[in-house]
C-alpha positions as CSV (number, residue, x, y, z in Angstrom):
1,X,10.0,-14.2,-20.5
2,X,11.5,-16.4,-17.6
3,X,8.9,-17.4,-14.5
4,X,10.4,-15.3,-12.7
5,X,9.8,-12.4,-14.7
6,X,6.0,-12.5,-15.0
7,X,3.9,-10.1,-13.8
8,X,1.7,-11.1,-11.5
9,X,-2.1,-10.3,-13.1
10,X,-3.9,-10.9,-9.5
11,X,-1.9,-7.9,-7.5
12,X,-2.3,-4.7,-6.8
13,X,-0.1,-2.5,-5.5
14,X,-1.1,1.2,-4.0
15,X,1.1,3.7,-2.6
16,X,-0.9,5.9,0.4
17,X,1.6,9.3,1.2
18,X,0.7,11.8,3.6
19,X,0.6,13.1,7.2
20,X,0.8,10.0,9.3
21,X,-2.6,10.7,10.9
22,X,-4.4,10.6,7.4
23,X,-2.4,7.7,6.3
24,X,-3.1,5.9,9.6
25,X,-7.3,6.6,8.7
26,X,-6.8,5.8,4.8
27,X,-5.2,2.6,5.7
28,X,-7.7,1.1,7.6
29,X,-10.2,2.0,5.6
30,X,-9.1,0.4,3.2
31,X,-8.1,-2.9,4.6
32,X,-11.6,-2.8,6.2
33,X,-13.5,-2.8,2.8
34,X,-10.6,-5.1,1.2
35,X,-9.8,-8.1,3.7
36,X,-7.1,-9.3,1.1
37,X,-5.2,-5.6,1.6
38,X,-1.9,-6.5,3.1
39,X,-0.3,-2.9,4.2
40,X,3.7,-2.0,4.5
41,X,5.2,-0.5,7.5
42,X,5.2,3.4,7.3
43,X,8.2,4.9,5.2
44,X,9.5,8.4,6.0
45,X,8.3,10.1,2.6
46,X,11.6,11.1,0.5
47,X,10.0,14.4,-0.7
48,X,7.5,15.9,1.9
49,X,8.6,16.6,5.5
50,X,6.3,15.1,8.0
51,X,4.9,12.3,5.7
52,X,4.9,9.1,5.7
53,X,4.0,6.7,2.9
54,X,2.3,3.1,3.3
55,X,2.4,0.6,0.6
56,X,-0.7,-1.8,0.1
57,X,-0.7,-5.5,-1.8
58,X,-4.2,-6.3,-2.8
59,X,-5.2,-9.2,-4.0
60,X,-9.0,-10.3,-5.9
61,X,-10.7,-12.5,-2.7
């Protein structure tokens, strides 16, 4: 396995999908509680009309 190939062990990565208004409220939430919480612009969902979906990195402080 190459360097570049590694999995990184201290990530995690969370996908948040729904209406923007709940995604908006679930996002901050969580980057309240988890300072290291580094969201994603919101993506049009590919499957659900009106949703959008946010993408999170968190890392271990």
């Amino acid at each position: 396995m190459t360097e570049s190939s590694k999995h990184r062990l201290d990530l995690a990565r969370v996908r948040v999908i729904g209406p923007p208004d709940v995604v908006e409220k679930v996002v901050e939430a969580i980057t309240t509680a988890l300072t290291s919480a580094s969201p994603s612009k919101p993506y049009p969902s590919r499957h659900n009309a009106g949703h959008v979906r946010v993408y999170l990195e968190v890392t271990p402080v």
